[in-house]
C-alpha positions as CSV (number, residue, x, y, z in Angstrom):
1,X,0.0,0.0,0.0
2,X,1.2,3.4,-0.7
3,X,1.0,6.8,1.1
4,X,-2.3,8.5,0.4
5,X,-2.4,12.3,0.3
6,X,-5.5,13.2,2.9
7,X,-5.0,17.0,2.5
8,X,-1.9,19.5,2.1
9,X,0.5,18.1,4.4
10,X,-0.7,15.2,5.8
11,X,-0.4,11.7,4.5
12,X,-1.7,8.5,5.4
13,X,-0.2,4.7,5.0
14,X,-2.8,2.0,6.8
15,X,-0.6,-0.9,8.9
16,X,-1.5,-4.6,7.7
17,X,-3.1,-5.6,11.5
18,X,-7.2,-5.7,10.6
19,X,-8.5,-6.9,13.9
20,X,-11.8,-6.5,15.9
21,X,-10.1,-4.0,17.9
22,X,-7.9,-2.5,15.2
23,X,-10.6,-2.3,12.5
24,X,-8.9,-2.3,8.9
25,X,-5.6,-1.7,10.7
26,X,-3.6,1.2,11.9
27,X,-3.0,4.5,10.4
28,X,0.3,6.0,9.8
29,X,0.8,9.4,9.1
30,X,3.5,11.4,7.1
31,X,3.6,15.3,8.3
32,X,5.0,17.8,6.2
33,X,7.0,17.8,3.2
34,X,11.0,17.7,2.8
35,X,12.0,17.1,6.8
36,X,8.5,15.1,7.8
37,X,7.0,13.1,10.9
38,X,5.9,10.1,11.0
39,X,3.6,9.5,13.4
40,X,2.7,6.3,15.1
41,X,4.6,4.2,12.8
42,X,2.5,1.2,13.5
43,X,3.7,-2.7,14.8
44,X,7.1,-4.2,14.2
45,X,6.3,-5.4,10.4
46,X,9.3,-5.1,7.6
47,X,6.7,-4.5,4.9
48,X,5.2,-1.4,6.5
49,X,7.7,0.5,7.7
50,X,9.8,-0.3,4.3
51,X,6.6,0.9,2.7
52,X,6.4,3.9,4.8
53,X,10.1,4.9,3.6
54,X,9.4,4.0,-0.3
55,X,6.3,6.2,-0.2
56,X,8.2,9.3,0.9
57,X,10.1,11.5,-2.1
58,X,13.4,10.9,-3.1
59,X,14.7,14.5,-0.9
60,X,12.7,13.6,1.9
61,X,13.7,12.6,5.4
62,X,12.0,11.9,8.3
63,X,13.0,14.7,11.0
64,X,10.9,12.9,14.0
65,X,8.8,9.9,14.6
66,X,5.7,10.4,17.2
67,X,4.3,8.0,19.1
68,X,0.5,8.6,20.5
69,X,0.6,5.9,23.3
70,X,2.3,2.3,24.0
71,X,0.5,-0.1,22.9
72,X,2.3,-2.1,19.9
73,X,-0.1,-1.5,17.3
74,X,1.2,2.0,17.5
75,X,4.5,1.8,19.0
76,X,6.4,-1.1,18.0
77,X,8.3,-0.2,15.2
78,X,9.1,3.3,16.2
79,X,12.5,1.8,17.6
80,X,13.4,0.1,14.1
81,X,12.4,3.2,12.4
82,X,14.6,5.2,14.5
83,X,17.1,3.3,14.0
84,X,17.2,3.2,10.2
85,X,16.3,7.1,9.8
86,X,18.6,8.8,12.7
87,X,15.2,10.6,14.2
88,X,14.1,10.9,17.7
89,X,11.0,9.2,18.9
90,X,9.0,11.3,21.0
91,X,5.9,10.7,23.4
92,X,5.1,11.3,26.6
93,X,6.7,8.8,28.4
94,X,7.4,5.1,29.2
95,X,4.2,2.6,29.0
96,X,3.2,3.6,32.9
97,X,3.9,7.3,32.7
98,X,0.6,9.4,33.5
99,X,-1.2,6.7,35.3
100,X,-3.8,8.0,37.8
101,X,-3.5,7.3,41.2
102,X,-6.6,4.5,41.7
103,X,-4.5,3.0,38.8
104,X,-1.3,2.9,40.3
105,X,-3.0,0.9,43.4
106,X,-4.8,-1.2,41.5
107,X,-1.5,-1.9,39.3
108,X,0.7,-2.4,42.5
109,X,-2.1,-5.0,44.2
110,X,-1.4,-7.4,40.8
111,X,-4.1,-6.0,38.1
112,X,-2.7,-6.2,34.9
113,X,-3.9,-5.4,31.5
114,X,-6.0,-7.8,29.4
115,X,-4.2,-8.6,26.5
116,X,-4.3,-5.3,24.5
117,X,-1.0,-5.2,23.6
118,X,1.2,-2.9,26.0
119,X,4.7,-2.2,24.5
120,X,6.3,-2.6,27.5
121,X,10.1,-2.1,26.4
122,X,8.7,1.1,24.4
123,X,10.7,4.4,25.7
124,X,10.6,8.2,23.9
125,X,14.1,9.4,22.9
126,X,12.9,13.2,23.8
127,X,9.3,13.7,26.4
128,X,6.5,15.7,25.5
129,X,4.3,17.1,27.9
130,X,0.9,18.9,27.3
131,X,1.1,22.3,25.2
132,X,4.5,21.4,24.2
133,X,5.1,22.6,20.5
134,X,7.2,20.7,18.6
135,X,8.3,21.8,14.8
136,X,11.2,19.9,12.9
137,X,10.3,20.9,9.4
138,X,7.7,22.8,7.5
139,X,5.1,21.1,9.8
140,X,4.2,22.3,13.1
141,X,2.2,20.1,15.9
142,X,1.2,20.7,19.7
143,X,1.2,17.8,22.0
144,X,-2.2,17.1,24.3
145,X,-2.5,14.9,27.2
146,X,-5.2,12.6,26.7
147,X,-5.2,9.7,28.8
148,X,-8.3,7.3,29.7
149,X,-7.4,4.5,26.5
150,X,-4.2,4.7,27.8
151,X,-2.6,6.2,30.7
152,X,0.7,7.9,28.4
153,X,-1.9,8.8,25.7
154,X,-0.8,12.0,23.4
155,X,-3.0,13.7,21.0
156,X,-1.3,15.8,18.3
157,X,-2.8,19.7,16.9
158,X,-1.8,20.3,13.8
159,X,-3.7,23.7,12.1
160,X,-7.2,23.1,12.5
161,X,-6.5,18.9,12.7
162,X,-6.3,16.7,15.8
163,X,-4.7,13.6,15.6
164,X,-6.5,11.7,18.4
165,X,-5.1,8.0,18.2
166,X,-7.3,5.7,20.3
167,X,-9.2,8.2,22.1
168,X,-11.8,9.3,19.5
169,X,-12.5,7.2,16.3
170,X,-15.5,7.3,14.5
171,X,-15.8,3.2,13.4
172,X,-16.1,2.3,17.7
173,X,-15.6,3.8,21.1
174,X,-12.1,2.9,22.3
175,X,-11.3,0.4,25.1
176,X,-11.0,1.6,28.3
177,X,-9.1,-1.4,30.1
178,X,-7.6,-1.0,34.2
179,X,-5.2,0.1,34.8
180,X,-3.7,1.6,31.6
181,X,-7.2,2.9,31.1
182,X,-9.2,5.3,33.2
183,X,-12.6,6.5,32.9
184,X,-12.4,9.4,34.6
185,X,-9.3,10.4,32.7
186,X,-11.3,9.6,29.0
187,X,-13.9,12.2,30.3
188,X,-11.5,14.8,31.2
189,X,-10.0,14.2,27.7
190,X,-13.0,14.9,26.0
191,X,-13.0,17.9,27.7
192,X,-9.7,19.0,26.5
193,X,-10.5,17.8,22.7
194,X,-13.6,19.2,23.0
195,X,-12.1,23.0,24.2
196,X,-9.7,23.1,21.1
197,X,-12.6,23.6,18.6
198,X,-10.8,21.5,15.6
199,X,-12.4,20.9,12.6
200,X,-11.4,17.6,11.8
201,X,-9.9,14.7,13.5
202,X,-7.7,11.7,12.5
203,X,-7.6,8.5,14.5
204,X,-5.5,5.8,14.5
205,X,-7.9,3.5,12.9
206,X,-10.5,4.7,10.5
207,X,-12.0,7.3,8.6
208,X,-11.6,10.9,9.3
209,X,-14.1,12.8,11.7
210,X,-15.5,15.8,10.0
211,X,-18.1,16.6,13.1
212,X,-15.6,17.0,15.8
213,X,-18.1,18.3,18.5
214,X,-20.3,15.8,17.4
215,X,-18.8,12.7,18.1
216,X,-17.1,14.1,20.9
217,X,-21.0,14.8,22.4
218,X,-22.0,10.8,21.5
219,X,-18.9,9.3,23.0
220,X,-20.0,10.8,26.7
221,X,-23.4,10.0,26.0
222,X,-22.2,6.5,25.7
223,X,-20.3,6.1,28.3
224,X,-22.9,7.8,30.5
225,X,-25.9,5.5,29.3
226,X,-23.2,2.4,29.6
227,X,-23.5,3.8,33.6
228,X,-26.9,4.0,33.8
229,X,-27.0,0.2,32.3
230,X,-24.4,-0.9,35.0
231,X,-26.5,0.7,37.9
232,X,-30.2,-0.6,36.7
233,X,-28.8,-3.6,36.4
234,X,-27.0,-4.1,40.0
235,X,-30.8,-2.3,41.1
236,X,-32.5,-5.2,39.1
237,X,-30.0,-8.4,40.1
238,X,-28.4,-7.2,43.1
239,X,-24.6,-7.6,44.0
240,X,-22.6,-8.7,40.7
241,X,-19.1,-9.6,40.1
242,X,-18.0,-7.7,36.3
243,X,-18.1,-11.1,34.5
244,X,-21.4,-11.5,35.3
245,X,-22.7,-7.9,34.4
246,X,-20.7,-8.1,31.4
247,X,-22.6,-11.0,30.7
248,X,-26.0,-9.3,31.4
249,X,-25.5,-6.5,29.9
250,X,-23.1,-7.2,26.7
251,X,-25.6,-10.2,24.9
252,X,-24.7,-9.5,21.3
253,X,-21.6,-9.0,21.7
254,X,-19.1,-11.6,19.7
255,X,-17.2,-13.9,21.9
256,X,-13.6,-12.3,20.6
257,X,-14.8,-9.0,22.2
258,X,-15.8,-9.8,25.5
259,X,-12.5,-9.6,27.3
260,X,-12.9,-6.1,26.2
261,X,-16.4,-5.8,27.3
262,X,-15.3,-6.9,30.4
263,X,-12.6,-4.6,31.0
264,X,-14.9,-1.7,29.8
265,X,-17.2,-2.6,32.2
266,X,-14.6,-2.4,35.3
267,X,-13.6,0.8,34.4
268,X,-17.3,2.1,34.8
269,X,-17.0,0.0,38.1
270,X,-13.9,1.7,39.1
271,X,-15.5,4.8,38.5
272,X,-18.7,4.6,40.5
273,X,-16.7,3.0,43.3
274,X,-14.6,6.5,43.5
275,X,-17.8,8.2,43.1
276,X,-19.3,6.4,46.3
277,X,-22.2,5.2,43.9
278,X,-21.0,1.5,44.5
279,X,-19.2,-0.7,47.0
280,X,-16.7,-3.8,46.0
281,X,-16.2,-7.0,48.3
282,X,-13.7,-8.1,49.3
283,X,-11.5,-5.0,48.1
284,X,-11.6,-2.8,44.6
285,X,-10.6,-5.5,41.9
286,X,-11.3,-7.1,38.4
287,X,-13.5,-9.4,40.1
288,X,-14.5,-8.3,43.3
289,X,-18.3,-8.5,43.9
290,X,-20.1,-4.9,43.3
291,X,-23.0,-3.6,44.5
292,X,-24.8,-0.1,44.5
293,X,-24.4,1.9,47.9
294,X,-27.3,2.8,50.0
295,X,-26.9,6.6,48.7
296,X,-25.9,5.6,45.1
């Protein structure tokens, strides 16, 4: 596949990964012309990043490679690509930086992810921290904090463009899975998307979004009805470990996607349970029973 020209300055090469939770795969994008960025150069596979260097022009470079967040579908070849360019690799941090402090408990007591992939050996040559500006070449992009897919999560302004990785897509909603996930950190980066008024945004898997505000105003609508589910049904059944209300409340959902229903549903959990709208038994954990509080 070769590089497909999106708009002036922004190109777009899509991984071979299709998956249920990668859709037709990921997107890699070129930035600029002459000195460009790659960013999120996609998993560790020879044919892609060779076909990310054969699509560029014969006086191009790449100047910097930028990583949205460590999970290997994004991440994983950043290293290799590094290493045959010369250019730095920057993100936010290592695969645990900007994990919230529930997180960080939960992490330390022996939760771990569930299976999506964390690059754990990933690292960023040069850190970029929220409102940093960063401008190699004739391109220009500002880095946003936006955990809650994933706690080291950067979105990237470019003009009037935001390129949002896993937090905003139009195909799904993103997974939201304990503890590199936090719900309450996904809210608080719809907030930020929201406040910067762009007029388009490019995931990391699928099609453009042309109604910013839109989607931005369904995804929390979502997630709040997805509460309101949780709580009616721990009104209707009583007290619930997340397997089962992932079974009650997820029935269409294909057998390869309920490990992520299920960590979906524990992040609402983890949410309520900081809001003092549930209680867990024994302690706060993937499988702890639930059930609503007296005041919830």
């Amino acid at each position: 596949m070769a590089l497909e020209q999106l708009t002036e300055g922004i190109r777009r090469i899509v991984a071979p990964n299709p998956s249920p939770l990668t859709y037709h795969g990921t997107n890699t994008y070129v930035l600029g012309n002459g000195r460009v960025a790659v960013l999120d150069p996609g998993p560790e596979i020879a044919t892609h990043l060779q076909a990310i260097l054969d699509g560029l022009g014969t006086a191009e470079t790449v100047a910097a490679i930028l990583v949205t967040h460590a999970h290997l579908d994004h991440s994983e070849g950043a290293r290799t690509l590094a290493t045959r360019t010369g250019a730095p690799v920057f993100a936010y941090g290592p695969p645990q930086a900007g994990r919230s402090a529930v997180m960080e408990t939960l992490a330390a007591e022996g939760l771990a992810g569930g299976g999506e992939g964390v690059d754990a050996s990933f690292f960023p040559d040069q850190v970029l921290g929220h409102g940093t500006r960063l401008s190699l070449g004739d391109w220009a992009v500002t880095a946003l904090f936006t955990p809650g897919h994933f706690c080291n999560h950067l979105s990237f302004r470019m003009g009037e463009a935001i390129f949002t990785g896993d937090v905003v897509m139009g195909w799904s909603s993103t997974l939201i899975s304990p503890p590199d996930g936090d719900l309450g950190d996904y809210y608080e980066s719809l907030d930020v998307l929201a406040a910067e008024n762009a007029q388009v945004f490019y995931p990391a898997h699928g099609d453009p979004i042309t109604d910013p505000a839109a989607r931005l105003a369904e995804l929390r609508a979502h997630r709040a009805a997805r509460t309101e589910q949780i709580l009616a049904t721990l009104a209707d059944q009583g007290p619930a470990t997340t397997t089962a209300l992932t079974a009650a409340i997820y029935t269409d959902t294909p057998p390869d996607l309920q490990f992520a229903a299920r960590r979906n549903v524990f992040a609402h959990l983890v949410e309520l349970e900081k809001a003092g709208r549930v209680s867990a038994t024994p302690t706060l954990a993937s499988e702890a029973v639930f059930m609503l509080c007296p005041s919830g």
